[in-house]
N, C-alpha and C positions, 0 to 999 in steps of 0.2 A: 543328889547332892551328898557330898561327904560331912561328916565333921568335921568341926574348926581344930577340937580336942584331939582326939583321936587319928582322925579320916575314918572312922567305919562311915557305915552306911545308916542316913537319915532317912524318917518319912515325915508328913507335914501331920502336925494336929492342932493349926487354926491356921485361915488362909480370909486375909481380906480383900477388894481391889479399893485403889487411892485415886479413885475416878480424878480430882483435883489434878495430881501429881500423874496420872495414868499411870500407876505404880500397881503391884501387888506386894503387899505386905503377909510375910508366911513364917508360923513358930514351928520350929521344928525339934526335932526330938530324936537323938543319936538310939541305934538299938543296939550299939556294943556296950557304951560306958553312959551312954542316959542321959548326956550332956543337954540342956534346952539354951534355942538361941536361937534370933530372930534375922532375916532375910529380907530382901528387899529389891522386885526384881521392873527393871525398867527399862525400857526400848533403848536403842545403841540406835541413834539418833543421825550420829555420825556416820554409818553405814546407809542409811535410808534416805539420808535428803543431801541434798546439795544444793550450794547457794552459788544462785548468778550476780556476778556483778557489773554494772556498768559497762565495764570494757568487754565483757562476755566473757572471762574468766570464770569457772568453775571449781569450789573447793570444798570439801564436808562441812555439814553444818560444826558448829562447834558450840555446844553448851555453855561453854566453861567461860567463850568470848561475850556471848550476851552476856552471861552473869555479871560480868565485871563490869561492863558499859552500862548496867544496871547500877551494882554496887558503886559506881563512883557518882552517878547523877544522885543517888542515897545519900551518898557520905555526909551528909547535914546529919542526917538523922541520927539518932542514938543506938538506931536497931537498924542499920541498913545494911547487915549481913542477911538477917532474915526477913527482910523485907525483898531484896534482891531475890532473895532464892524463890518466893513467894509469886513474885513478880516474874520471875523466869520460868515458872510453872506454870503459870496462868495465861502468857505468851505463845509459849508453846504449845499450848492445848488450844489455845486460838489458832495458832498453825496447822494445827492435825487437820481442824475440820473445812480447812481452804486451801489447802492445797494437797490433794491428793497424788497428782506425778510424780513427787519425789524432787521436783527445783523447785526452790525459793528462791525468790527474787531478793536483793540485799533490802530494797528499798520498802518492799513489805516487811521485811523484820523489821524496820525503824519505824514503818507506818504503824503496824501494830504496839511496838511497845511504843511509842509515842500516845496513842490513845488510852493505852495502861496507864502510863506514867501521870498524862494528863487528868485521870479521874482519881489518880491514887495522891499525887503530891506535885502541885503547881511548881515549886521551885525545882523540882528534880526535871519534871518535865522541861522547863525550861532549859537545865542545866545541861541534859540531854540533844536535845534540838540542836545547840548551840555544839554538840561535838559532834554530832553525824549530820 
């Protein structure tokens, strides 16, 4: 990894994983100008799965689509940005460990956040159902 500052050349001196988030969280520390700053390193999603749809249509998962179909069954809430993103992390760690081929079906990703949404907030849930 380079510097943000400079570009020299970094090495890590604290490194966690974000089991939750399936992230790795890493501080790093520039060896030309000393610069410290923190990293955050997470699976490209999009590259790895693919979602079937109905018609048998095949397209990259897309992170960014749930999130929103999240954030808008949210939009009640006061905190439905980071309730979304909460929720879209905890979806997709539901997803890792059931479907391992790499397709997902459209209708399992609504099955699932459906039972999220359902334990997390009855009106979102609803709100949700009612667009997909």
């Amino acid at each position: 990894m380079v510097c943000i500052h400079c570009g020299g050349k970094t090495h890590t001196i604290n490194s966690r994983l974000q089991k939750r988030a399936n992230q790795v969280w890493r501080r790093r520390q520039c060896l030309v100008c000393g610069a410290v700053f923190t990293t955050e390193e997470s699976a490209d999603y999009t590259a790895a799965w693919r979602v079937s749809h109905k018609t048998g249509d095949l397209e990259p998962f897309q992170r960014d689509k749930l999130f929103l179909s999240l954030y808008q069954a949210c939009g009640h809430r006061s905190t439905a940005q980071s309730d979304a993103s909460g929720l879209t992390d905890t979806i997709i760690a539901k997803l890792l460990t059931s479907e391992p081929s790499g397709v997902i079906k459209s209708t399992r990703i609504t099955s699932v956040a459906q039972v999220a949404l359902n334990r997390f907030d009855k009106a979102a849930s609803s709100y949700y159902a009612v667009r997909h």
